[in-house]
VMD Tcl script that builds the backbone (N, CA, C; Angstrom):
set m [mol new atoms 177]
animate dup $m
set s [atomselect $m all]
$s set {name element resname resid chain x y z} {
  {N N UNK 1 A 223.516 295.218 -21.782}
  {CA C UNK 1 A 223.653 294.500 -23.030}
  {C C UNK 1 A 222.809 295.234 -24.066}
  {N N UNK 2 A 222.973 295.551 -25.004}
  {CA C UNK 2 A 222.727 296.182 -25.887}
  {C C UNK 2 A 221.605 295.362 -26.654}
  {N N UNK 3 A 220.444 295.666 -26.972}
  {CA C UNK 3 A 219.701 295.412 -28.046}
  {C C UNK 3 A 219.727 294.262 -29.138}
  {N N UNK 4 A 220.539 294.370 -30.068}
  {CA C UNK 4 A 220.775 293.226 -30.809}
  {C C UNK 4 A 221.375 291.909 -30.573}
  {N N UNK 5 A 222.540 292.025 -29.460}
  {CA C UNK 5 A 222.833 291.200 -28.540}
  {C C UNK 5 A 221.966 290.319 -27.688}
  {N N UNK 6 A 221.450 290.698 -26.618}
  {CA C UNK 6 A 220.422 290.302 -26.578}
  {C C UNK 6 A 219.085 289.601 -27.438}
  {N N UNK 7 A 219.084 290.156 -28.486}
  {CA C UNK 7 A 217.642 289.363 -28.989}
  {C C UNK 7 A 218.602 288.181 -29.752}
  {N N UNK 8 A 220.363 288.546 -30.060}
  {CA C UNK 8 A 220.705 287.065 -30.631}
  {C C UNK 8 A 220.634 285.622 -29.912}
  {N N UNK 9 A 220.786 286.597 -28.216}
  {CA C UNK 9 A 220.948 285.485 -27.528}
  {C C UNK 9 A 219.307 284.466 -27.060}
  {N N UNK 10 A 218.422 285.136 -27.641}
  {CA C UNK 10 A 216.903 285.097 -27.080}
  {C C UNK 10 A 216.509 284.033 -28.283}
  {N N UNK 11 A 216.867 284.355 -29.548}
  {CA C UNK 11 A 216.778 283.324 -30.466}
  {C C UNK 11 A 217.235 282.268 -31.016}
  {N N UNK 12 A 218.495 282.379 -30.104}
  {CA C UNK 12 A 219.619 281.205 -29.957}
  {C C UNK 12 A 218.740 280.294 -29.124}
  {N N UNK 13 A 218.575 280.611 -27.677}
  {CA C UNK 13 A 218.008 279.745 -27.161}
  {C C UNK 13 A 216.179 279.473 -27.251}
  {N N UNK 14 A 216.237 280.196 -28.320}
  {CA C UNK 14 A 214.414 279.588 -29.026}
  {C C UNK 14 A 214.960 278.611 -29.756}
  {N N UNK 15 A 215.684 278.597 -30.666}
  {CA C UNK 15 A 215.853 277.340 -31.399}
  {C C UNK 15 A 216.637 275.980 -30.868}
  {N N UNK 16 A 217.074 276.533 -29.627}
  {CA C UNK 16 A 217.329 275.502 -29.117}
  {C C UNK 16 A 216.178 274.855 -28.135}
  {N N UNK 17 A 215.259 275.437 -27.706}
  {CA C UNK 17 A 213.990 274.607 -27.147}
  {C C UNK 17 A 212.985 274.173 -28.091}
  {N N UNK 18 A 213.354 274.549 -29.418}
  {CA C UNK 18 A 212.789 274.254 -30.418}
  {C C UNK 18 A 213.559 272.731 -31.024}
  {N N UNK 19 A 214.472 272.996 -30.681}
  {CA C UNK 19 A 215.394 271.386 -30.935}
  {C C UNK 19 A 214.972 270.344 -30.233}
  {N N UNK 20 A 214.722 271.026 -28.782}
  {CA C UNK 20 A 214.312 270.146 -27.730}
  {C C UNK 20 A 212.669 269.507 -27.946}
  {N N UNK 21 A 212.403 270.103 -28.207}
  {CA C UNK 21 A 210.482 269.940 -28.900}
  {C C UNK 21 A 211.001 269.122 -30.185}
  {N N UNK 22 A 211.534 269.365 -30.625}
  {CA C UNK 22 A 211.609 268.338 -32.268}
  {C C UNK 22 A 212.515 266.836 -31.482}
  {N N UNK 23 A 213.610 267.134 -30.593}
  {CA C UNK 23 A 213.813 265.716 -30.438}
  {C C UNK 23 A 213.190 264.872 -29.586}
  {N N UNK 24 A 212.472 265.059 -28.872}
  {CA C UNK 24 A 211.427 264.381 -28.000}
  {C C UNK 24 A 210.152 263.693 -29.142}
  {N N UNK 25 A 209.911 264.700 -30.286}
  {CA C UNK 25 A 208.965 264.401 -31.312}
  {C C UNK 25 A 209.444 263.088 -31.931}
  {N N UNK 26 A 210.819 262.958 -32.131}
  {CA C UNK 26 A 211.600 261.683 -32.797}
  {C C UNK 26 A 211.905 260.945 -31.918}
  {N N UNK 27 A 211.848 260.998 -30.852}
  {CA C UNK 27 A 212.414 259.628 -29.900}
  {C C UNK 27 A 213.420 260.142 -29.551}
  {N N UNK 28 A 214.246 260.995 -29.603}
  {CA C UNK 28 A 215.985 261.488 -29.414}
  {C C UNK 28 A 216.303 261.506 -28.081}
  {N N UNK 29 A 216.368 260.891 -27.054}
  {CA C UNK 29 A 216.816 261.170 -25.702}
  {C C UNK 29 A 217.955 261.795 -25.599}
  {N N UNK 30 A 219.197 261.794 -26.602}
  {CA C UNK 30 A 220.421 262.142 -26.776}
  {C C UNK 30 A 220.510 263.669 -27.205}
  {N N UNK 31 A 219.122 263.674 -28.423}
  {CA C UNK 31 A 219.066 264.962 -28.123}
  {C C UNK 31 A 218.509 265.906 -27.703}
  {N N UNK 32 A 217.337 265.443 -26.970}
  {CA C UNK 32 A 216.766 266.205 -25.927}
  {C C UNK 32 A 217.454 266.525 -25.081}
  {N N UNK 33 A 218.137 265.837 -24.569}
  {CA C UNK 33 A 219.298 265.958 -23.667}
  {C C UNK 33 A 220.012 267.027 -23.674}
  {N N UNK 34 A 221.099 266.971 -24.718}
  {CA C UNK 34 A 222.117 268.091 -25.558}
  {C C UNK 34 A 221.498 268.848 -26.271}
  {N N UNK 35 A 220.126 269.251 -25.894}
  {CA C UNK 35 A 219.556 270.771 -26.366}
  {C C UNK 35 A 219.262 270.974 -25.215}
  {N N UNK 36 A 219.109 270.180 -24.188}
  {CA C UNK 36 A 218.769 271.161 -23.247}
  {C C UNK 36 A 219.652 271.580 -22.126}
  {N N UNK 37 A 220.574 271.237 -22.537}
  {CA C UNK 37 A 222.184 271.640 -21.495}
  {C C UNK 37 A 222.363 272.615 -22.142}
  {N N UNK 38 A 222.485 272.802 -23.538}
  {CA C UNK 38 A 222.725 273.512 -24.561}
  {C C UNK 38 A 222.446 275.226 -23.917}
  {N N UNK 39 A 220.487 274.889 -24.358}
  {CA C UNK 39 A 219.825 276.098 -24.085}
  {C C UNK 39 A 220.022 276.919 -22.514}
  {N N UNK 40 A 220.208 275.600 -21.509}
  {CA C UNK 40 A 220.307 275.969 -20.465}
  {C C UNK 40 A 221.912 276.788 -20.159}
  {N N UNK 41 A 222.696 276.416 -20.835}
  {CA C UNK 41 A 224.191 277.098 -20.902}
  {C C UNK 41 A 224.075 278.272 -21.697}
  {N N UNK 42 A 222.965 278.280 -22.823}
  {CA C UNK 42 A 223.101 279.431 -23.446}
  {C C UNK 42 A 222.713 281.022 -22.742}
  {N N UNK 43 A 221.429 280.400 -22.200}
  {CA C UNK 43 A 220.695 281.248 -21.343}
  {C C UNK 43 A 221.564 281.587 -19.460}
  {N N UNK 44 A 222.559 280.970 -19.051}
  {CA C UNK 44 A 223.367 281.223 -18.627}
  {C C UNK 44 A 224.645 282.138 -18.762}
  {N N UNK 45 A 224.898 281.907 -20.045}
  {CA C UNK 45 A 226.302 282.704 -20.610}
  {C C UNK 45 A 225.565 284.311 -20.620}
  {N N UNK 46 A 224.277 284.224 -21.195}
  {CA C UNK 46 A 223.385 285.265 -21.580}
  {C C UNK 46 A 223.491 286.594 -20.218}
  {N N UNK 47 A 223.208 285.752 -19.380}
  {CA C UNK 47 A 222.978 286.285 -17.724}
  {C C UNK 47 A 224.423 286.736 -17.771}
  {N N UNK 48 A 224.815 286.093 -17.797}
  {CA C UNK 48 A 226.853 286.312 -16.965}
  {C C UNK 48 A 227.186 287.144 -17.804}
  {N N UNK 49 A 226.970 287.350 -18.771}
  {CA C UNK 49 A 227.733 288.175 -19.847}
  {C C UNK 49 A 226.967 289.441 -19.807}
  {N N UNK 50 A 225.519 289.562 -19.560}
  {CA C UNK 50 A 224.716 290.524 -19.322}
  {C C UNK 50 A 225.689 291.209 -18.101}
  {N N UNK 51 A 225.713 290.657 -16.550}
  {CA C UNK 51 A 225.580 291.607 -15.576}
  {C C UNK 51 A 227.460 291.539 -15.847}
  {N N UNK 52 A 228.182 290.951 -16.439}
  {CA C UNK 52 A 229.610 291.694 -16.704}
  {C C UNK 52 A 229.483 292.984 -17.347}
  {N N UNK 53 A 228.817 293.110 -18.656}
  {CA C UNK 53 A 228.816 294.269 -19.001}
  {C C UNK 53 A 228.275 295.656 -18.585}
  {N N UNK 54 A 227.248 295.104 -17.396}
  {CA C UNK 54 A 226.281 296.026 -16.562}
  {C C UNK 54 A 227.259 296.327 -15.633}
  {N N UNK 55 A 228.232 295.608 -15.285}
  {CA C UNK 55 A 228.914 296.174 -13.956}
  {C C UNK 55 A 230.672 297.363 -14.644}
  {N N UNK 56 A 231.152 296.557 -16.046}
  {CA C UNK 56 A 231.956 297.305 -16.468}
  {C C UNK 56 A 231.822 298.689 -16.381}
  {N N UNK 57 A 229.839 299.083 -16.987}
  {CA C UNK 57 A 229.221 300.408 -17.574}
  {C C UNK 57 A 229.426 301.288 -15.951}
  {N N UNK 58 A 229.356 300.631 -14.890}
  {CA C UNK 58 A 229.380 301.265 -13.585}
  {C C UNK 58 A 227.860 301.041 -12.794}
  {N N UNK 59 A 226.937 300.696 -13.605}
  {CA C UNK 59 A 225.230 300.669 -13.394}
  {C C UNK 59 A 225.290 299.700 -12.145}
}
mol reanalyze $m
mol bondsrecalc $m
mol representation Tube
mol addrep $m
């Protein structure tokens, strides 16, 4: 995965544990919740999409 890719996906899921820290701050169970499936799917896709492109390259 290339560089910029990567750090989009690194700050995607900062602001989404950053969502998760702000809705716990408000009471949000709903959205503590749905930030953290969120981040946790983001940081998933991140992985899967990483070692697809690692295996296309031949590495």
């Amino acid at each position: 995965m290339n560089r910029s890719l990567a750090l989009l996906f690194a700050l995607l899921c900062v602001g989404l544990l950053c969502g998760v820290s702000l809705s716990i701050a408000y009471r949000s169970v709903w959205g503590a919740i749905l930030c953290t499936v969120a981040a946790i799917g983001c940081m998933g896709y991140g992985f899967a999409l990483s070692a697809r492109m690692r295996r296309k390259r031949g590495g």
